[in-house]
C-alpha positions as CSV (number, residue, x, y, z in Angstrom):
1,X,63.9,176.7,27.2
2,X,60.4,176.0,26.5
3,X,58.0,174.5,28.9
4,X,54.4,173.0,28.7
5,X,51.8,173.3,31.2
6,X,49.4,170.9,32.5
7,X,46.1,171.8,33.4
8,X,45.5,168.5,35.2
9,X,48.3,169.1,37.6
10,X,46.3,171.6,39.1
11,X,43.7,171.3,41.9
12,X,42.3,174.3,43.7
13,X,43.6,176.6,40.6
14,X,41.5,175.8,36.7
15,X,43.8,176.5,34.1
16,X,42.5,176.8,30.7
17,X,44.4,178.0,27.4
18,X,42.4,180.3,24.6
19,X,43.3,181.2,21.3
20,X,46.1,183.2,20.5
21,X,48.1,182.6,23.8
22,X,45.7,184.3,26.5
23,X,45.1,181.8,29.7
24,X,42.4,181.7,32.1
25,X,43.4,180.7,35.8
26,X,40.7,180.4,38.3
27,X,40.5,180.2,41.9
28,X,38.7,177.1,42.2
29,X,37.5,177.0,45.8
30,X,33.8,178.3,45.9
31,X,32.2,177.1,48.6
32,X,35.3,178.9,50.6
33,X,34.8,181.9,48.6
34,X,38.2,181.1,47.2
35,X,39.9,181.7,50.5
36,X,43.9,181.0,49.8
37,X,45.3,178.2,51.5
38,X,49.1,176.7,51.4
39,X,48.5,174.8,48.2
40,X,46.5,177.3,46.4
41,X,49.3,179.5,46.8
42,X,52.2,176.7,45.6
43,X,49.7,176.5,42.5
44,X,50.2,180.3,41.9
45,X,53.4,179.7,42.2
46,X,54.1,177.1,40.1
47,X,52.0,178.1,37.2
48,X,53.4,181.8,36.9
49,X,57.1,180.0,37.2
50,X,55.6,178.3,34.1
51,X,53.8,181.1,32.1
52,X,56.6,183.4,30.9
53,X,58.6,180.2,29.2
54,X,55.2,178.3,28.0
55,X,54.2,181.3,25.7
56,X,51.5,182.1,27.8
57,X,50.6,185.8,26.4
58,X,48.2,187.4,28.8
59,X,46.6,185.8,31.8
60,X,42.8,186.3,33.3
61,X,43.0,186.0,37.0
62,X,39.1,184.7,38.3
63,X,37.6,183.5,40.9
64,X,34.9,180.6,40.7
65,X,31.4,181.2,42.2
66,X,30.0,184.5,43.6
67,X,33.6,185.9,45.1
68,X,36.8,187.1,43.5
69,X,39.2,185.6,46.8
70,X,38.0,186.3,50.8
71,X,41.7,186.2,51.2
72,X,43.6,183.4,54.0
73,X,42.0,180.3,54.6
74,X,41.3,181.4,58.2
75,X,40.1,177.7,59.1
76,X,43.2,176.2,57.8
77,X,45.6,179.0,59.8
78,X,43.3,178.4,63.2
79,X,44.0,174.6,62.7
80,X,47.4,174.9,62.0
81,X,48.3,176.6,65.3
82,X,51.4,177.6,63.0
83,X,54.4,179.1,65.3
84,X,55.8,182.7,64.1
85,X,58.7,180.8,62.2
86,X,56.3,178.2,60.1
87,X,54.0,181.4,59.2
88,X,56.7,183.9,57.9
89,X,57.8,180.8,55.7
90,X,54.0,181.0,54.7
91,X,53.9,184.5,53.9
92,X,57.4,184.5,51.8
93,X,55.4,182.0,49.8
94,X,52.7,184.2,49.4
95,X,55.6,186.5,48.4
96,X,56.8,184.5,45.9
97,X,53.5,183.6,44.0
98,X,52.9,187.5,43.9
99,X,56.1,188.9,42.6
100,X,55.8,186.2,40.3
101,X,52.8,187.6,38.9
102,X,53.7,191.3,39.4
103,X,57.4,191.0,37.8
104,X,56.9,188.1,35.4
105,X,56.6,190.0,32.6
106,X,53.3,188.6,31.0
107,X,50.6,190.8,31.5
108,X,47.9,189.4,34.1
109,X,44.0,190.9,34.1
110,X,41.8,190.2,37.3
111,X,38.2,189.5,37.0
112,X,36.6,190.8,40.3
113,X,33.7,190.3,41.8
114,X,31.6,189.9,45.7
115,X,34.7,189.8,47.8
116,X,38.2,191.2,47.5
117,X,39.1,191.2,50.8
118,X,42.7,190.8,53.1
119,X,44.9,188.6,50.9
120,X,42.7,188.3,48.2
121,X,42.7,192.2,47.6
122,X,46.7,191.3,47.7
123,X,46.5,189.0,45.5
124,X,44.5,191.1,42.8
125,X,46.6,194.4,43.1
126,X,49.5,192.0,42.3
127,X,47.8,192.0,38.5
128,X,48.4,194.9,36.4
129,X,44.8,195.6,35.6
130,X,42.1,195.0,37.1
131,X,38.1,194.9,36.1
132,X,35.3,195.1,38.8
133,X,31.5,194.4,38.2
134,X,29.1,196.3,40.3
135,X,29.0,193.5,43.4
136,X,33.0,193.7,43.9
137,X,34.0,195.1,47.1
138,X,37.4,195.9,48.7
139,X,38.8,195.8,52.5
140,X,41.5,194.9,55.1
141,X,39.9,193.1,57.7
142,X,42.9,192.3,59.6
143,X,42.5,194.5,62.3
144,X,39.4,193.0,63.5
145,X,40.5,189.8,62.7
146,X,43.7,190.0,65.1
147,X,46.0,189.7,62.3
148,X,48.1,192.2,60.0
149,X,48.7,191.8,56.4
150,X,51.4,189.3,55.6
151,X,51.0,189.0,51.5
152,X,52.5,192.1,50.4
153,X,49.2,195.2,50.8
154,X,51.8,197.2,52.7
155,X,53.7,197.3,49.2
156,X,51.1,196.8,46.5
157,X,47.6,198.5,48.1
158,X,49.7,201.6,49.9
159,X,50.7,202.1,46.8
160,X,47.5,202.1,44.9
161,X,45.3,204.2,47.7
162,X,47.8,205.7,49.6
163,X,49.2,204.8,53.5
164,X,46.7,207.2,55.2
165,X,43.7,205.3,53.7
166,X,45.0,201.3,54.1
167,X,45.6,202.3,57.5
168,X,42.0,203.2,57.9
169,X,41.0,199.9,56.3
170,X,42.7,197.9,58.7
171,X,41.8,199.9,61.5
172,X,38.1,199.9,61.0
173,X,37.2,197.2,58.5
174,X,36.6,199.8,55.8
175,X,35.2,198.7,52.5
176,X,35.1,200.0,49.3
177,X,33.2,199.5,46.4
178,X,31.5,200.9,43.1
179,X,33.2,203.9,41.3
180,X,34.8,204.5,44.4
181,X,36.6,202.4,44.4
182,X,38.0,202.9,40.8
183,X,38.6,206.4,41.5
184,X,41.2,205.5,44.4
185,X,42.7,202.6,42.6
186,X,41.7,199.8,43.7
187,X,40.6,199.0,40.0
188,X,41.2,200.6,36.4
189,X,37.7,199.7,35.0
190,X,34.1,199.0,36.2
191,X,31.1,197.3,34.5
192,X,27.7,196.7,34.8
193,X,27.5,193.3,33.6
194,X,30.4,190.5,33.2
195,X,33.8,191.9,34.9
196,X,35.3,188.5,33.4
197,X,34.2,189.0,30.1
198,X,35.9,193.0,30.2
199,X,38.3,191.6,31.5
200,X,38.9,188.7,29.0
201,X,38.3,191.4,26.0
202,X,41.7,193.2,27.4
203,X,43.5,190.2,28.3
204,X,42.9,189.0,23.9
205,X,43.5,192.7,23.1
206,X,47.4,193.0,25.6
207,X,48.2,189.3,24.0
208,X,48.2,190.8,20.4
209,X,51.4,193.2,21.5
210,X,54.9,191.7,20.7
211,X,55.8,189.4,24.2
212,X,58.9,191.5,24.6
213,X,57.1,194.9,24.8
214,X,54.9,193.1,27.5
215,X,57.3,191.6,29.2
216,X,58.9,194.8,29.5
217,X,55.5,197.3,30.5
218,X,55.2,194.4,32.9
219,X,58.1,193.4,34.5
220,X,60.5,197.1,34.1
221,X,58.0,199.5,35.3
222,X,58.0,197.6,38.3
223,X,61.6,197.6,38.9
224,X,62.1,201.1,38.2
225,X,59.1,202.1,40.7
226,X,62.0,200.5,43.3
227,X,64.9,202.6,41.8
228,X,65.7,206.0,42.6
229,X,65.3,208.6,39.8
230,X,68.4,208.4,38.5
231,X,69.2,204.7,38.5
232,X,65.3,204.0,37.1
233,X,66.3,206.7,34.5
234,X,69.3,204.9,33.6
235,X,67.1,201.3,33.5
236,X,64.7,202.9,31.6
237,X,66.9,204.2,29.2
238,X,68.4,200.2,28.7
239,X,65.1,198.4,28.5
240,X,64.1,201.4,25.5
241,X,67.5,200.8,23.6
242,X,66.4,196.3,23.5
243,X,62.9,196.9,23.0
244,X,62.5,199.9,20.4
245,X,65.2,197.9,18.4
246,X,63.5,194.6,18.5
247,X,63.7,193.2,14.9
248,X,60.0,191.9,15.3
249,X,59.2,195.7,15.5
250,X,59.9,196.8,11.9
251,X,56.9,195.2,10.1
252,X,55.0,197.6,12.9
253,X,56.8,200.7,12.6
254,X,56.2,200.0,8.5
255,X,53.3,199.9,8.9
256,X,53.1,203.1,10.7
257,X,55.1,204.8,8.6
258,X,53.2,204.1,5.7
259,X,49.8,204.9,7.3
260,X,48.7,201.8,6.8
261,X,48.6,201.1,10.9
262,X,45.4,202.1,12.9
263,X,45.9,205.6,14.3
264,X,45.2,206.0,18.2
265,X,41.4,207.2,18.5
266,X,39.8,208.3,21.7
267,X,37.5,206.1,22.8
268,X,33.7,206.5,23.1
């Protein structure tokens, strides 16, 4: 069934809707250089509940201000003097907002700038791509914080740099930025000037693809990174036979076959 969302439902996330079904959601807490509290993360959750049923086509994931997300609101965790139960119930929230985004099937680009940091570096490698300007930088504090990584980086950010090096993060406070930080990962693309803007220029280009090849690139390869060889064969081999033989498909594959489609060019 089809939903709506409400923009004016939201409070520490702006949610804004663009032309042809591409979304802007921003982390809306500057002056706490959009450190995620409780209700921040119940917003995350309860817009990308929304998004795959409100025709929501690609998202842009920002942050407001001069930082991307410093990750957990530190001040609101000192004052809650939360007891072991209360936080794992926070961090299966956090779990839920981010498996939301990563297995929702509508493709989600992060804008990334200042810092990506603890949860807010799990937050942005729950996206599928992400864009960094020149000022973005990337680390696991949690070590010298006392703490240990409750939002998912021993799933999502081991996978993108490897065990050996997110230990070393959280061990010594190791950050990362620049075209280093591409080259391990941690982001697909890096510019010079507006990472929102690159990143709003993919976000328009993923929304023109039919919503069920997206929802499948973003939702299956996930699933089938979980699977052993054989069963993620077998997935992949399912997901192929719906989507290849989607009716919407054939005015594409016309076009194609009739050379009248746009031919796969490298780009400069």
């Amino acid at each position: 069934m089809k939903q709506q969302i409400d923009p004016s439902r939201f409070q520490n996330l702006s949610i804004e809707a663009q032309e042809g079904g591409v979304w802007v959601v921003t982390l809306n807490r500057p002056t706490k250089r959009n450190a995620l509290d409780i209700a921040t993360i119940e917003e995350l959750v309860d817009f990308f509940s929304i998004a795959p049923r409100a025709d929501v086509r690609a998202v842009v994931l920002s942050g407001a201000g001069d930082h991307f997300c410093a990750g957990l609101d530190l001040i609101e965790h000192h004052h809650e003097d939360r007891s072991p139960a209360d936080f794992m119930h926070v961090c299966l929230r956090w779990h839920e907002a981010f498996n939301k985004m990563e297995y929702g099937g509508v493709p989600i680009i992060a804008a990334l700038q200042g810092a990506v940091v603890g949860g807010g570096l799990e937050l942005a490698s729950s996206a599928h791509i992400r864009v960094m300007d020149r000022s973005a930088y990337f680390g696991l504090p949690e070590g010298q914080r006392g703490l240990f990584t409750g939002g998912g980086a021993t799933i999502r950010v081991s996978d993108l740099v490897g065990k050996s090096r997110m230990i070393d993060m959280m061990l010594t406070g190791r950050t990362y930025k620049g075209q280093a930080a591409v080259d391990l990962g941690l982001a697909q693309y890096i510019v010079d000037g507006s990472s929102f803007e690159k990143a709003l220029e993919l976000a328009h280009r993923a929304a023109q693809n039919l919503p069920l090849s997206n929802f499948a690139i973003c939702s299956a390869v996930s699933h089938m990174q979980n699977m052993s060889a054989m069963d993620a064969a077998y997935a992949e081999a399912v997901v192929a036979g719906v989507v290849n033989t989607q009716p919407d498909a054939r005015e594409r594959l016309a076009a194609f076959a009739d050379k009248s489609a746009a031919r796969i060019r490298p780009e400069d």
